[in-house]
N, C-alpha and C positions, 0 to 999 in steps of 0.2 A: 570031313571035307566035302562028301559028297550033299552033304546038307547042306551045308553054305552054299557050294554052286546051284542045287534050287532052288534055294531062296530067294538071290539073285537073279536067276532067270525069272522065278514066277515074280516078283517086284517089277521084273523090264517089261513082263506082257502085261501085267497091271498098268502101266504106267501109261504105254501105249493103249489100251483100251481105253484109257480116260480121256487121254486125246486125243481118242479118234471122235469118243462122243461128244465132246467141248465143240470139235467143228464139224460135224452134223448137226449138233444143237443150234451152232452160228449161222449155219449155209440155212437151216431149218427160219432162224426169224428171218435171215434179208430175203429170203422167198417168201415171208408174209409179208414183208413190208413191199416187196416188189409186187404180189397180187394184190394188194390194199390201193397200190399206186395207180394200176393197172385197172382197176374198178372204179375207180375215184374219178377218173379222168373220163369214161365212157361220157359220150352226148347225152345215150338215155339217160343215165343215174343221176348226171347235169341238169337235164330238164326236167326229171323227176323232182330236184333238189328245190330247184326254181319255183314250180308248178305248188309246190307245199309251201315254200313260204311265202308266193304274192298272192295265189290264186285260189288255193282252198279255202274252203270259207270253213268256222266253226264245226265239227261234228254236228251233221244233222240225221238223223236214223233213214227218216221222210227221205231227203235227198240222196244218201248213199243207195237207199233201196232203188229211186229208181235211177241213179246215171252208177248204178253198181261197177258195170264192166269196162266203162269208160275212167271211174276216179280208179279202180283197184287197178286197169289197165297202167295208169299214168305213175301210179304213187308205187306199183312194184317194183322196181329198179332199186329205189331209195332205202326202200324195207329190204329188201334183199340186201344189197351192198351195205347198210346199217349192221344188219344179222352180220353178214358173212363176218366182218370187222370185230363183233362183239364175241363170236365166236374163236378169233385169233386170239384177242385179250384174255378171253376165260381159259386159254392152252398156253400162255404166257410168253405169246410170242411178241404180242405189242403191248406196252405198259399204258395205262390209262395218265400218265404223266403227259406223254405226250401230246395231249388234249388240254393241257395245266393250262387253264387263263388265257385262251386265247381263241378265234373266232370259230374255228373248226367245231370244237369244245361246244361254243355253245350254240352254235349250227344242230350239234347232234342236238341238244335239250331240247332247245327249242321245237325243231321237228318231232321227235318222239312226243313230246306232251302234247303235241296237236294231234297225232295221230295215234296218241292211248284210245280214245273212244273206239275209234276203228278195231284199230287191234284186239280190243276187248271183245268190240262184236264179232270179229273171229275166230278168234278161241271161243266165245262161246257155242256158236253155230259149227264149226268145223274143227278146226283143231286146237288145242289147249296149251300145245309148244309152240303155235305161231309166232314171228319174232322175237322169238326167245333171247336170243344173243344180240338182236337190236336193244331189247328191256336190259340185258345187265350189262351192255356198253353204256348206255343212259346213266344207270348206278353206278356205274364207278366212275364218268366222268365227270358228271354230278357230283363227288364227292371233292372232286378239284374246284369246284366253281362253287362253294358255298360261301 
């Protein structure tokens, strides 16, 4: 008898432990999608966004070297909040679905492949994880838009 009543107690706190983590899992995504929101809408990461797709021109070495602190001043916002986001995705807090066929989607591609050259010269020169999680939000959205 008294094993039965354990069993059933330890089944109740199992049970409850599951759902306690199910909604800190839940409360855990809409607080990424609340900081995603919340990043997304900044002016800088706006005018960052702007700034890359009307005004940058091609990857030029020449050029980056000399308006260096001016283009990385401008285009950080964009790589940052790119990163941060690819970073949510890779901890499976935002599914890459949601970027499925439609312009945001290909907002990210588009940007990232302009600014591969870049990224590359900084990993190569500095760091080797730079935009890390910009590059595999790029790959998985990418994988929606082929």
């Amino acid at each position: 008898m008294v094993e039965v009543i354990i069993a059933i107690i330890s089944m109740l706190i199992a049970f409850i432990g599951i759902s306690i983590a199910y909604i800190s899992h839940r409360r855990s995504v809409l607080d990424a999608i609340w900081q995603w929101t919340q990043l997304d809408g900044r002016q800088d990461v706006v005018d960052a966004r702007l700034f890359v797709q009307y005004e940058l021109k091609e990857y030029d070495p020449a050029d980056i070297q000399k308006n260096k602190d001016t283009i990385a001043t401008k285009i950080a916002p964009i790589i940052n909040a790119y990163h941060h986001l690819g970073m949510l995705m890779k901890r499976h807090y935002i599914s890459a679905r949601v970027f499925k066929r439609n312009s945001t989607g290909i907002t990210i591609i588009g940007i990232f492949e302009k600014l591969r050259p870049y990224i590359n010269a900084v990993r190569e020169n500095n760091n080797k994880y730079y935009a890390s999680g910009f590059e595999y939000l790029y790959s998985e959205v990418k994988k929606y838009h082929l």
